[in-house]
C-alpha positions in Angstrom: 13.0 -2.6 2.9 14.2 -6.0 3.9 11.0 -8.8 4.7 12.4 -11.2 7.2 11.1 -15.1 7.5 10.3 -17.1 9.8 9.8 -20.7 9.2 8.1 -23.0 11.2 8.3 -26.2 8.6 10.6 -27.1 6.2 13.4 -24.7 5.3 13.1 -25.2 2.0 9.8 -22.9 2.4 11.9 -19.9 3.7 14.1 -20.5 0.4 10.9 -20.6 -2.0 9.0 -17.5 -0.1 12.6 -15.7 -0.8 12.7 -16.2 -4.6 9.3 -15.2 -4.8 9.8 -12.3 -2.8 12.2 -11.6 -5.1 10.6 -12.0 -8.1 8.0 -9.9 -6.8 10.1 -7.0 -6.4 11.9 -7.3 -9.9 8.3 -7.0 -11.5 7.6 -4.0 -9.2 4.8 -5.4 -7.0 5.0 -5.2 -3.5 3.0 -7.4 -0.8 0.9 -5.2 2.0 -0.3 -6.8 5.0 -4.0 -6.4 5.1 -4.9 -8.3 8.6 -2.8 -9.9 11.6 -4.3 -12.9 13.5 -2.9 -13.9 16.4 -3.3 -17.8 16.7 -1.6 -19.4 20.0 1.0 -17.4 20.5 1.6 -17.0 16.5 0.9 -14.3 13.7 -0.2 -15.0 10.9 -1.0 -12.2 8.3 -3.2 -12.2 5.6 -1.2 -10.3 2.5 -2.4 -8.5 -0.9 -0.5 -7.4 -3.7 -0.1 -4.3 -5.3 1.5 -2.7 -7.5 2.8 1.1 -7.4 0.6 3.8 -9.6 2.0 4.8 -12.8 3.2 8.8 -13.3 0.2 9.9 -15.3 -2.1 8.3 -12.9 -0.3 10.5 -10.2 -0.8 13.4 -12.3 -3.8 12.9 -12.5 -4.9 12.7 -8.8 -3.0 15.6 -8.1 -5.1 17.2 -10.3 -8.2 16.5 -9.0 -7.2 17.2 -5.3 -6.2 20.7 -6.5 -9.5 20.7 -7.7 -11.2 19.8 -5.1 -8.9 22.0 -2.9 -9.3 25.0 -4.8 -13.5 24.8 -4.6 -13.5 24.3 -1.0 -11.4 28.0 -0.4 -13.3 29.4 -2.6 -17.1 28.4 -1.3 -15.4 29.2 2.2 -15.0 32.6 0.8 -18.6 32.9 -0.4 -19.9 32.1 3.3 -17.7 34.2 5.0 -19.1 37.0 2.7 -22.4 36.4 3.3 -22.2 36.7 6.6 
């Protein structure tokens, strides 16, 4: 996914926000737009970083919605017993 720029002061602030971007995508974070504000015919966005889950963690959600899965068939069977 390419992140495109544009600058509305100096362009040596497009070249900075690059090597940042950069930088932030060698150490595996990525930046997520969390709100958009539109200010006289601009947008500016509010951004967060994150970084990706690790395998285990995966794993381990999976897990759990399995879980959570396999309980809700199962007391949906119970009802439909009952009556």
């Amino acid at each position: 996914m390419k992140i495109g720029f544009v600058s509305l002061g100096c362009p040596k602030n497009l070249v900075d926000s690059e090597r940042m971007l950069g930088k932030l995508a060698q150490d595996g974070y990525t930046l997520v737009p969390m709100r958009l504000y539109w200010r006289r015919g601009h947008v500016k966005v509010e951004l967060g970083l994150a970084k990706g889950k690790k395998s285990h963690d995966k794993r381990a959600d999976i897990k759990a919605k399995t879980a959570d899965r396999e309980a809700k068939v199962a007391m949906g069977r119970a009802r439909k017993e009952r009556g």
